[in-house]
mmCIF file as Biopython writes it, N, C-alpha, C and O atoms, coordinates in Angstrom:
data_model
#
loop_
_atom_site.group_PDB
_atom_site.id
_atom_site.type_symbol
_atom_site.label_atom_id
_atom_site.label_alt_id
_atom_site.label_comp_id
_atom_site.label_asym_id
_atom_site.label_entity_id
_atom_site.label_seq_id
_atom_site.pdbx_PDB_ins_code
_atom_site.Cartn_x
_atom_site.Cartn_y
_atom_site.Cartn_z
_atom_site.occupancy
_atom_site.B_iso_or_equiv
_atom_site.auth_seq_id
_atom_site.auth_asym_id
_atom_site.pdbx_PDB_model_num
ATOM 1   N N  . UNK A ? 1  ? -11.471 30.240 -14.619 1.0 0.0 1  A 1 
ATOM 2   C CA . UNK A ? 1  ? -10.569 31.341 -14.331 1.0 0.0 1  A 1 
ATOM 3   C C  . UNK A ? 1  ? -9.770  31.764 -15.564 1.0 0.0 1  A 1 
ATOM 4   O O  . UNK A ? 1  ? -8.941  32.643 -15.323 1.0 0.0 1  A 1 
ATOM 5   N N  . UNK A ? 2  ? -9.829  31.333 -16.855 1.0 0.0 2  A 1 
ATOM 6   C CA . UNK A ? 2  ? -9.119  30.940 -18.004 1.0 0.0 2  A 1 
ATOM 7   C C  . UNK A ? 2  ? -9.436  32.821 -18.917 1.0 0.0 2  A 1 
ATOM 8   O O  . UNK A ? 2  ? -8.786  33.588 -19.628 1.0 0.0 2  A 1 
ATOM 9   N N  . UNK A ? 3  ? -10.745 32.775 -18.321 1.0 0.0 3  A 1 
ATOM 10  C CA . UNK A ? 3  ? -11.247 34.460 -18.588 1.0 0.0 3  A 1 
ATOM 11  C C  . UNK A ? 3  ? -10.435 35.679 -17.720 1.0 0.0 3  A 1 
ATOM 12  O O  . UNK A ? 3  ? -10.216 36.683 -18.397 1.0 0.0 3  A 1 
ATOM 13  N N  . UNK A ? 4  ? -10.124 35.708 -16.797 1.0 0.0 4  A 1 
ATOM 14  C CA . UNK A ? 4  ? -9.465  36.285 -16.775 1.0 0.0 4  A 1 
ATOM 15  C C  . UNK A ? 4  ? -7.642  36.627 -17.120 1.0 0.0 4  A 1 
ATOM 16  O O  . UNK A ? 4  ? -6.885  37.543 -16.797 1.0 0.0 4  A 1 
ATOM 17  N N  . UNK A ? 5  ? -7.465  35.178 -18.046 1.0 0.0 5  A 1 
ATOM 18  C CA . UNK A ? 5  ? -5.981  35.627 -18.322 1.0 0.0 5  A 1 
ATOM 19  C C  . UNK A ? 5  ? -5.894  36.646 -19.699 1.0 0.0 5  A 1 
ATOM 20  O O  . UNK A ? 5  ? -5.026  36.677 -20.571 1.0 0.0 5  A 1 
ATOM 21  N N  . UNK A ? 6  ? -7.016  37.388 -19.563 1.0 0.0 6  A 1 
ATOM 22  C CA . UNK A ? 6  ? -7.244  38.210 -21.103 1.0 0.0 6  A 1 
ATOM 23  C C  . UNK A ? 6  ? -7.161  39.768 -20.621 1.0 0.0 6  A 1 
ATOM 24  O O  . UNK A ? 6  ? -7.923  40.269 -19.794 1.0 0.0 6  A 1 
ATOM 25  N N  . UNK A ? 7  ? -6.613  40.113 -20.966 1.0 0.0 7  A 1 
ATOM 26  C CA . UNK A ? 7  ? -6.377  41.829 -20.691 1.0 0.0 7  A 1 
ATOM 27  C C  . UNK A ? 7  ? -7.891  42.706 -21.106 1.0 0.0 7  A 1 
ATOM 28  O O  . UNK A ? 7  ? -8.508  43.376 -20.278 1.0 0.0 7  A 1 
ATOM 29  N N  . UNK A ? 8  ? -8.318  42.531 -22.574 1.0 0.0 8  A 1 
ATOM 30  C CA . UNK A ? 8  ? -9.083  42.462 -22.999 1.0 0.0 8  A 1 
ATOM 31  C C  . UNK A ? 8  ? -10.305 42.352 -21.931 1.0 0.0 8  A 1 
ATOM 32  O O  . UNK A ? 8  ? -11.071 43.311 -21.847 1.0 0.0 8  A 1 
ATOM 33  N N  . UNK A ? 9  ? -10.510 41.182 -21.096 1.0 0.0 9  A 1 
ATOM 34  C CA . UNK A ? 9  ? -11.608 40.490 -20.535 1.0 0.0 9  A 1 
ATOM 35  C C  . UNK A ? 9  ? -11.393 41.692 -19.394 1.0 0.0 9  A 1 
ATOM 36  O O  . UNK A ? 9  ? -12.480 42.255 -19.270 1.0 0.0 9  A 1 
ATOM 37  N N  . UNK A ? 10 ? -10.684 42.119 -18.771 1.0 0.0 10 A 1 
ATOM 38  C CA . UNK A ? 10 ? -10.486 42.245 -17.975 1.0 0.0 10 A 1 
ATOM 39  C C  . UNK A ? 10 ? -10.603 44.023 -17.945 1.0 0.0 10 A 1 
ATOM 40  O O  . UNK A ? 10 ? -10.712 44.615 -16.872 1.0 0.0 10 A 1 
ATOM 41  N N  . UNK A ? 11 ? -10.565 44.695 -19.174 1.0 0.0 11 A 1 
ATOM 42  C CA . UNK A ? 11 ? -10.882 45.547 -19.505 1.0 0.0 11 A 1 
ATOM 43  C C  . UNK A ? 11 ? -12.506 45.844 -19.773 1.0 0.0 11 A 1 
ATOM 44  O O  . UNK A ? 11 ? -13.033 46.936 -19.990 1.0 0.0 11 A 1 
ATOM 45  N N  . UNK A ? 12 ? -13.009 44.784 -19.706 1.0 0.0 12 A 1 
ATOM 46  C CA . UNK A ? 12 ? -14.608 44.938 -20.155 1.0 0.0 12 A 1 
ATOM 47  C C  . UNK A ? 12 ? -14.849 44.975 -18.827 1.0 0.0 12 A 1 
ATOM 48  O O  . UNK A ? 12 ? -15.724 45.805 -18.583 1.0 0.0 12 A 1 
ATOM 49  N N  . UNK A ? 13 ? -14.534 44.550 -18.085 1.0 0.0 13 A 1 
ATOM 50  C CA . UNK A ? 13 ? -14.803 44.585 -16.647 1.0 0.0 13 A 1 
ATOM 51  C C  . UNK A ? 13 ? -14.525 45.790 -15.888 1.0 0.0 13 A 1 
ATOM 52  O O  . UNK A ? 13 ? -15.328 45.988 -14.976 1.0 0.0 13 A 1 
ATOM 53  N N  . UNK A ? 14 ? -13.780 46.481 -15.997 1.0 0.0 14 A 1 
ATOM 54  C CA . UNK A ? 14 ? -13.692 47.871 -15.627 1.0 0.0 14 A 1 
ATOM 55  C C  . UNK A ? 14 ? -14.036 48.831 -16.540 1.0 0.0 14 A 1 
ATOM 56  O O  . UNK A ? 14 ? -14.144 49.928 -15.991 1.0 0.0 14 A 1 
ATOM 57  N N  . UNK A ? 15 ? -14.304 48.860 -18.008 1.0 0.0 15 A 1 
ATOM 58  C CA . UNK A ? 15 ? -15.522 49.260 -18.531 1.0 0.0 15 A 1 
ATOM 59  C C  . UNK A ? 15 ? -17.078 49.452 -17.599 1.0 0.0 15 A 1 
ATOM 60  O O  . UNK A ? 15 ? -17.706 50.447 -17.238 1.0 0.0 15 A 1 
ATOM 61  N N  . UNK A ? 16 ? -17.300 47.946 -17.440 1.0 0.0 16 A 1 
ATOM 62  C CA . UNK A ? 16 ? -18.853 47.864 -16.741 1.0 0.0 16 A 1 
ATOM 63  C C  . UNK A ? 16 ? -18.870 48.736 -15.691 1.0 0.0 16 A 1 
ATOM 64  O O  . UNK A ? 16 ? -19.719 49.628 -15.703 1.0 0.0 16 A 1 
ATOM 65  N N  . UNK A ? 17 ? -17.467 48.584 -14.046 1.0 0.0 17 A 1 
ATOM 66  C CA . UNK A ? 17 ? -17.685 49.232 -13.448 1.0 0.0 17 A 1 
ATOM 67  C C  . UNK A ? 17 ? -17.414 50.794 -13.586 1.0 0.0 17 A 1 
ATOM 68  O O  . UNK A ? 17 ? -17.757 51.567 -12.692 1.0 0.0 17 A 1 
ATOM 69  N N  . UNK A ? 18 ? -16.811 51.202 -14.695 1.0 0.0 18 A 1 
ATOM 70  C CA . UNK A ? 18 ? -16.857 52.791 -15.159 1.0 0.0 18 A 1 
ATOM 71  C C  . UNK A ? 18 ? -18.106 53.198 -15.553 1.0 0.0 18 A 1 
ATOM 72  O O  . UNK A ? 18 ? -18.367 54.384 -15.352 1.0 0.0 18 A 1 
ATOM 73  N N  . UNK A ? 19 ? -18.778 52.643 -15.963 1.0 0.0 19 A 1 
ATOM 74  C CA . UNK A ? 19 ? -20.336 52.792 -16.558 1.0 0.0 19 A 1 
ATOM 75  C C  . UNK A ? 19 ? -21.408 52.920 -15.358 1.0 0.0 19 A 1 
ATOM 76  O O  . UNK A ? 19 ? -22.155 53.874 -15.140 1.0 0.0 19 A 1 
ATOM 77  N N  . UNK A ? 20 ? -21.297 51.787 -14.681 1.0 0.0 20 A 1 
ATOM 78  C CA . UNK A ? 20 ? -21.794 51.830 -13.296 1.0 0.0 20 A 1 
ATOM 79  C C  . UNK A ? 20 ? -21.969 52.815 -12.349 1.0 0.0 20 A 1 
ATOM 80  O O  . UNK A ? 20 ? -22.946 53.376 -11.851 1.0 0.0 20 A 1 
ATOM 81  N N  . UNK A ? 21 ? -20.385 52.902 -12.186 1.0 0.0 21 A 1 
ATOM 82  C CA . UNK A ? 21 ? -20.310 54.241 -11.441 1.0 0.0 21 A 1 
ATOM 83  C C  . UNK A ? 21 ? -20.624 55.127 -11.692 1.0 0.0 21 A 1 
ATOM 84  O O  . UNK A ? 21 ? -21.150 55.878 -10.869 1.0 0.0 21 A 1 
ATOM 85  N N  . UNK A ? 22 ? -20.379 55.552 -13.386 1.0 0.0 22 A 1 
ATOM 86  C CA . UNK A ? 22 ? -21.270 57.305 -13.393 1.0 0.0 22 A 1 
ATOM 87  C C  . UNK A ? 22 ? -22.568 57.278 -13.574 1.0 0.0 22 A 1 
ATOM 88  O O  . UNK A ? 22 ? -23.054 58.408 -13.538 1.0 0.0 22 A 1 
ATOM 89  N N  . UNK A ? 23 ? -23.327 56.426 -13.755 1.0 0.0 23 A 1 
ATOM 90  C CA . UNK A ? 23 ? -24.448 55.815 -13.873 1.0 0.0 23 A 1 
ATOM 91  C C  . UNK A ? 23 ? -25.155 56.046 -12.253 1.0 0.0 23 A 1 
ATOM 92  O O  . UNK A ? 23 ? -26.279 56.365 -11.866 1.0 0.0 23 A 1 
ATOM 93  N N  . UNK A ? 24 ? -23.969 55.733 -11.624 1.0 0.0 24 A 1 
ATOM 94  C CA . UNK A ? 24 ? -24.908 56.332 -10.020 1.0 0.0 24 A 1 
ATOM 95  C C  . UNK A ? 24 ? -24.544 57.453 -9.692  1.0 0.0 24 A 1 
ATOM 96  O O  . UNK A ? 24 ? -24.943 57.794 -8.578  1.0 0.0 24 A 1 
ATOM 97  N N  . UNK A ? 25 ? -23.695 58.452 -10.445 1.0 0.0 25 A 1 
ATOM 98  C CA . UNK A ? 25 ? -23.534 59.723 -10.197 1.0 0.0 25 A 1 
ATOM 99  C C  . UNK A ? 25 ? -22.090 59.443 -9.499  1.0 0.0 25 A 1 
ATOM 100 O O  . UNK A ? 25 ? -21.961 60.403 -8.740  1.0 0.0 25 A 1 
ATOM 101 N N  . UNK A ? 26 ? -21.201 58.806 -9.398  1.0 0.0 26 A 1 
ATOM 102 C CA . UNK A ? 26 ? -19.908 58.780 -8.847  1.0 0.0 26 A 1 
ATOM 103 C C  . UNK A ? 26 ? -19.019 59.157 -9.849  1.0 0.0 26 A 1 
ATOM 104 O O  . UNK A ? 26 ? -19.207 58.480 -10.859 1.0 0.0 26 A 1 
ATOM 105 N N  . UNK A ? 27 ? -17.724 60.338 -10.018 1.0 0.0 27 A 1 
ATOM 106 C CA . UNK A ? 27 ? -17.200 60.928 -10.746 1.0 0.0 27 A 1 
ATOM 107 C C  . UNK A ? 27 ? -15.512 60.257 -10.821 1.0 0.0 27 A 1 
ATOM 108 O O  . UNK A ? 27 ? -14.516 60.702 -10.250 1.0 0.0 27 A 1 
ATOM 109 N N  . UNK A ? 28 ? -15.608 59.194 -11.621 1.0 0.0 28 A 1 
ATOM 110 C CA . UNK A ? 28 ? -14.840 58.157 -11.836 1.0 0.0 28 A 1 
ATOM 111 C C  . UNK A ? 28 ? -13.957 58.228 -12.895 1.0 0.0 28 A 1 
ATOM 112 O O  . UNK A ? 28 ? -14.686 57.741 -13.759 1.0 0.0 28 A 1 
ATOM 113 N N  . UNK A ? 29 ? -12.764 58.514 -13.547 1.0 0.0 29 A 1 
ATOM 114 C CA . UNK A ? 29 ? -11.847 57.745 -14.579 1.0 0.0 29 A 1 
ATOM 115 C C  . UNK A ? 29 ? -11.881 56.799 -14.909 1.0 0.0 29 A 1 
ATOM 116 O O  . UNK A ? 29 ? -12.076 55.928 -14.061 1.0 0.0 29 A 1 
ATOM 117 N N  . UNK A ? 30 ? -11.715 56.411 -16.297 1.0 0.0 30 A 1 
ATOM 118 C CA . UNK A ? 30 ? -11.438 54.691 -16.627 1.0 0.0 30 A 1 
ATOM 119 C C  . UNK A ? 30 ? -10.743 54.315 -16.184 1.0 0.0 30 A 1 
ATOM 120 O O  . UNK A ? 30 ? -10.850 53.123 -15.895 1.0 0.0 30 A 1 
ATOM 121 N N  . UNK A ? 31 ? -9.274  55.195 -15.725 1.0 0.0 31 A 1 
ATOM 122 C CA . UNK A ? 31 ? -8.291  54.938 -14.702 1.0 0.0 31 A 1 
ATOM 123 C C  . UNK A ? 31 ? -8.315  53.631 -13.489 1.0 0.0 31 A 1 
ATOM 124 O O  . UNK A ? 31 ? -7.819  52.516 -13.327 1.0 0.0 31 A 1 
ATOM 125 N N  . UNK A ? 32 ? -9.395  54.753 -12.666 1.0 0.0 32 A 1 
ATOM 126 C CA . UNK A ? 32 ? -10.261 54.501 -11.541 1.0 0.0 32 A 1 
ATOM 127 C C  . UNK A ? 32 ? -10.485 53.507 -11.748 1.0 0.0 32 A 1 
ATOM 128 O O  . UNK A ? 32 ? -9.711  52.674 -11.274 1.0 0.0 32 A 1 
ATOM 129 N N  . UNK A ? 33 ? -11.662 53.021 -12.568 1.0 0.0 33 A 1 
ATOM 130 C CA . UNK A ? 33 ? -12.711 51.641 -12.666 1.0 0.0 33 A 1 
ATOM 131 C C  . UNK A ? 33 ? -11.766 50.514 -12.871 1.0 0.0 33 A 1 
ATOM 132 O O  . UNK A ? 33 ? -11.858 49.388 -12.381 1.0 0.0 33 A 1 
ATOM 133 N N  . UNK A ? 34 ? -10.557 51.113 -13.910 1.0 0.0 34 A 1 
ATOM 134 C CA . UNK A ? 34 ? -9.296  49.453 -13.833 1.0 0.0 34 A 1 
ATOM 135 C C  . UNK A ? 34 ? -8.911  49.581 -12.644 1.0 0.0 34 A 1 
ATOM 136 O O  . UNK A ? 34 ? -8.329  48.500 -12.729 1.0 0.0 34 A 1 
ATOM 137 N N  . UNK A ? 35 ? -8.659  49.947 -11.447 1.0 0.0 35 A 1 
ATOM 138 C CA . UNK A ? 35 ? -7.920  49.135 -10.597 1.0 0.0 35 A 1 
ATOM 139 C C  . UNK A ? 35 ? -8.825  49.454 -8.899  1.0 0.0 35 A 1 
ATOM 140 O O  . UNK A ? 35 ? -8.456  49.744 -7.761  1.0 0.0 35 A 1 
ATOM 141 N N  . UNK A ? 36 ? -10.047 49.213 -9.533  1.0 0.0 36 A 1 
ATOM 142 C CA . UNK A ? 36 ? -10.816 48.390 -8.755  1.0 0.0 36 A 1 
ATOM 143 C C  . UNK A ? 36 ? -10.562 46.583 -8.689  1.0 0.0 36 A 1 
ATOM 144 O O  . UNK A ? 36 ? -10.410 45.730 -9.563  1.0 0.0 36 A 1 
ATOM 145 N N  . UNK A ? 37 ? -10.597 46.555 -7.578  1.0 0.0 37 A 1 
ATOM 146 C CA . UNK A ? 37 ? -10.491 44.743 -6.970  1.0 0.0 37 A 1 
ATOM 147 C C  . UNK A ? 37 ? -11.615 44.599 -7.175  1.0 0.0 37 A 1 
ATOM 148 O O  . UNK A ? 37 ? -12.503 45.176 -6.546  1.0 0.0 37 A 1 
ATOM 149 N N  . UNK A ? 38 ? -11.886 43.345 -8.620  1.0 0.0 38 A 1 
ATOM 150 C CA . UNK A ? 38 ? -12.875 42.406 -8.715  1.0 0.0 38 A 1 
ATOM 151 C C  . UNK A ? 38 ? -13.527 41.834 -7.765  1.0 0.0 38 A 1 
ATOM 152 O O  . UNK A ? 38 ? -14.672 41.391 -7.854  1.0 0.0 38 A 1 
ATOM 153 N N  . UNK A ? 39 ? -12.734 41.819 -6.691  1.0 0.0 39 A 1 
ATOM 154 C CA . UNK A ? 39 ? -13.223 40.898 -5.591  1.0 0.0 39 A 1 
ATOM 155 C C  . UNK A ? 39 ? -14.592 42.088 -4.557  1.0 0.0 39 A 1 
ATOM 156 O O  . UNK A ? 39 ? -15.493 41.903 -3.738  1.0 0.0 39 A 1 
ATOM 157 N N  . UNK A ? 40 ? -13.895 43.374 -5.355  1.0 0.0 40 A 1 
ATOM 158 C CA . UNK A ? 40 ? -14.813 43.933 -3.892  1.0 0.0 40 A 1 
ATOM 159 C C  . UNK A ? 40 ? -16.224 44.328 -5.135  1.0 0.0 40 A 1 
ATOM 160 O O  . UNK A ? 40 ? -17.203 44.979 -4.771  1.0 0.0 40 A 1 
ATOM 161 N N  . UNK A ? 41 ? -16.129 44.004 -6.022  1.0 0.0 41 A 1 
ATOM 162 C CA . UNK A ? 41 ? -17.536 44.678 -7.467  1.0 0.0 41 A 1 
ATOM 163 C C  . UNK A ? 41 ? -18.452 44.038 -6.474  1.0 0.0 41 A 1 
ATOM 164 O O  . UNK A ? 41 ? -17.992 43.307 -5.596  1.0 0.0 41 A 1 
ATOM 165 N N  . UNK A ? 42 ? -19.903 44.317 -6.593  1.0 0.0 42 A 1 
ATOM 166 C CA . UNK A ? 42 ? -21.081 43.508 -6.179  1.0 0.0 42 A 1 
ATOM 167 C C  . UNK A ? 42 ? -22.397 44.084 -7.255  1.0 0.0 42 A 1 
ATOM 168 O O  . UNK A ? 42 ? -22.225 44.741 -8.281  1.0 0.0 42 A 1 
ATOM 169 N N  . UNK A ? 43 ? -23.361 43.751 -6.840  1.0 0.0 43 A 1 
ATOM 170 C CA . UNK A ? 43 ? -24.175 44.591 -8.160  1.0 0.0 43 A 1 
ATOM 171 C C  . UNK A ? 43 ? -25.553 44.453 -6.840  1.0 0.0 43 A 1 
ATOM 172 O O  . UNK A ? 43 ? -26.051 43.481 -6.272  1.0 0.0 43 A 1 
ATOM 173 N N  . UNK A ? 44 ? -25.822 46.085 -6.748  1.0 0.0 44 A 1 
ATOM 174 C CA . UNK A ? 44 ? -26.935 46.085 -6.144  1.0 0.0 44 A 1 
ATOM 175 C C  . UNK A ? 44 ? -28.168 46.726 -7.048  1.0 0.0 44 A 1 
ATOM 176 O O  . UNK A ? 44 ? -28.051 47.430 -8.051  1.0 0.0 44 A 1 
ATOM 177 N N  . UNK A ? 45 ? -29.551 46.216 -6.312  1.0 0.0 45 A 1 
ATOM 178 C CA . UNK A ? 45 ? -30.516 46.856 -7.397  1.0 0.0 45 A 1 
ATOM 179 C C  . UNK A ? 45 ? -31.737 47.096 -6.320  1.0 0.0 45 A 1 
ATOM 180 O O  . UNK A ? 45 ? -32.379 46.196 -5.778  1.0 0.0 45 A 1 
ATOM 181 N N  . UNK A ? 46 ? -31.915 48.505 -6.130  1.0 0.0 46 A 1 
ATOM 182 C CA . UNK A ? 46 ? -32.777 49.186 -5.417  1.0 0.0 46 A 1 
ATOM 183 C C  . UNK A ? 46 ? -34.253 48.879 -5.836  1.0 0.0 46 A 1 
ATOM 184 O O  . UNK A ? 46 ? -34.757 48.793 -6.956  1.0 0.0 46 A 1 
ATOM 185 N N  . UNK A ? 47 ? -34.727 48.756 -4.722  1.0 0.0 47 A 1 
ATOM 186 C CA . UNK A ? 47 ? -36.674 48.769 -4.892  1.0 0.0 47 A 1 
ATOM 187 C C  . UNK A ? 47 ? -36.813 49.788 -6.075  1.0 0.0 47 A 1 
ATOM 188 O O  . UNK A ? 47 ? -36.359 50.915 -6.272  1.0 0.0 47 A 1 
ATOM 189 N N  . UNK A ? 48 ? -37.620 48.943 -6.781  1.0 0.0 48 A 1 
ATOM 190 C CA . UNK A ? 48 ? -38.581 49.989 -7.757  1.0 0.0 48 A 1 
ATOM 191 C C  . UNK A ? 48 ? -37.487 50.040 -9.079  1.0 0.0 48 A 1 
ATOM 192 O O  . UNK A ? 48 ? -37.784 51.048 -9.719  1.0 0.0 48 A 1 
ATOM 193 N N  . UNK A ? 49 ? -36.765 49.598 -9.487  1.0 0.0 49 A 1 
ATOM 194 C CA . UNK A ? 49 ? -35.890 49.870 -9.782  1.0 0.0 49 A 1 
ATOM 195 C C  . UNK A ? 49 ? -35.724 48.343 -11.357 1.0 0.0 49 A 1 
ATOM 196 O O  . UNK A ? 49 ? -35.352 48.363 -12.530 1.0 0.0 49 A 1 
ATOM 197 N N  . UNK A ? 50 ? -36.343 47.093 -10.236 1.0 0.0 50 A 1 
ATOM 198 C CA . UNK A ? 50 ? -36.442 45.973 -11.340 1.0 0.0 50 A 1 
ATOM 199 C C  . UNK A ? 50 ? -36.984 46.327 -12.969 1.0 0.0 50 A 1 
ATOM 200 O O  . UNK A ? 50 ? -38.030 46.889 -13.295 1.0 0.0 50 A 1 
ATOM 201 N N  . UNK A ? 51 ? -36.149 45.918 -13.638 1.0 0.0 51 A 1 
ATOM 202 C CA . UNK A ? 51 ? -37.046 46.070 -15.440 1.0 0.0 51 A 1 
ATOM 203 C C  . UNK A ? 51 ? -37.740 44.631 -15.710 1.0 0.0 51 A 1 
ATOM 204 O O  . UNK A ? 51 ? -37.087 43.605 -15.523 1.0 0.0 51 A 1 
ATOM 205 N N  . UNK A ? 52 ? -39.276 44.580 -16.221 1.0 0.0 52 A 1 
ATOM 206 C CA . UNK A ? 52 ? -39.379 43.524 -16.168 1.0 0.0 52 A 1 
ATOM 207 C C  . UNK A ? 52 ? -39.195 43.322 -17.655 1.0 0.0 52 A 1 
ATOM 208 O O  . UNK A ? 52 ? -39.020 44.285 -18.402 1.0 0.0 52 A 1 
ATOM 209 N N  . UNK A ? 53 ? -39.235 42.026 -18.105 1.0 0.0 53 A 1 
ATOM 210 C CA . UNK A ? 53 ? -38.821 41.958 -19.327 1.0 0.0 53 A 1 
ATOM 211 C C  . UNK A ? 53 ? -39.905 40.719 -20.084 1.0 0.0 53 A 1 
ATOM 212 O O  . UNK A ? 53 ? -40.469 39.748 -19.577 1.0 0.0 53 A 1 
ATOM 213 N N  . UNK A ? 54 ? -39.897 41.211 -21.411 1.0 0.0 54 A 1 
ATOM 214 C CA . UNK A ? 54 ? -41.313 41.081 -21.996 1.0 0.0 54 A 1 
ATOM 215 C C  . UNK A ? 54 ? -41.053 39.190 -22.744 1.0 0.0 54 A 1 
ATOM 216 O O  . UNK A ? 54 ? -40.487 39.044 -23.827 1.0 0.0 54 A 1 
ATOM 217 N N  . UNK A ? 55 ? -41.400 38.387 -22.202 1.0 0.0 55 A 1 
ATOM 218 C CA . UNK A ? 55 ? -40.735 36.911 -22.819 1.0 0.0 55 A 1 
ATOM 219 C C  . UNK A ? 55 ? -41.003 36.825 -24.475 1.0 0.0 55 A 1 
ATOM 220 O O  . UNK A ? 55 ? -40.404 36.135 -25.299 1.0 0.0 55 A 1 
ATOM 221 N N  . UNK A ? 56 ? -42.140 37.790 -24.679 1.0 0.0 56 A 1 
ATOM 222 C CA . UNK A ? 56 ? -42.318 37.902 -26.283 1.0 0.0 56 A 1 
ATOM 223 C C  . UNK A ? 56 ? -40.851 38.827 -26.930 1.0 0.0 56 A 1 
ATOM 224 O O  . UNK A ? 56 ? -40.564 38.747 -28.125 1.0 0.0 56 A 1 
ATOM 225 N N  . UNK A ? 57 ? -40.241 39.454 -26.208 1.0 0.0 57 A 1 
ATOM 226 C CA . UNK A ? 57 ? -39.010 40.167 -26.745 1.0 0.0 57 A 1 
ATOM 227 C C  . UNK A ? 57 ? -37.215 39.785 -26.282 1.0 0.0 57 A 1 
ATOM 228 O O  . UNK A ? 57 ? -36.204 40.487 -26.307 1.0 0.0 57 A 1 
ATOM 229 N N  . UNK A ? 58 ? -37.478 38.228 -25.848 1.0 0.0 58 A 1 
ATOM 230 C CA . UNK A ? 58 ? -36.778 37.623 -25.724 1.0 0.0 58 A 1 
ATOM 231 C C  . UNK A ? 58 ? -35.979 36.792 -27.096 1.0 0.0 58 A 1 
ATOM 232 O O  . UNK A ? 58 ? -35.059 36.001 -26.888 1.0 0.0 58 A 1 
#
């Protein structure tokens, strides 16, 4: 829990979900994305949608 005593940390995190969101077409502020509850984030990933990833480009 030591990660979140960072403002910083905690800013990358509503970064991601600002990115996210317009990323699915939701018309969001950075505002917005900081004071989203961590608790309610989830990360969904629609059929067809998986990237597979190449173990030679690992």
């Amino acid at each position: 829990m030591d990660m979140f005593d960072s403002v910083e940390t905690l800013e990358t995190f509503a970064a991601l979900v600002f990115l996210c969101k317009r990323r699915a077409g939701e018309p969001v502020t950075f505002d917005e994305a900081c004071s989203v509850s961590l608790a309610s984030v989830g990360l969904e990933v629609e059929d067809g949608e998986a990237v597979e990833v190449d173990p030679k480009d690992q």
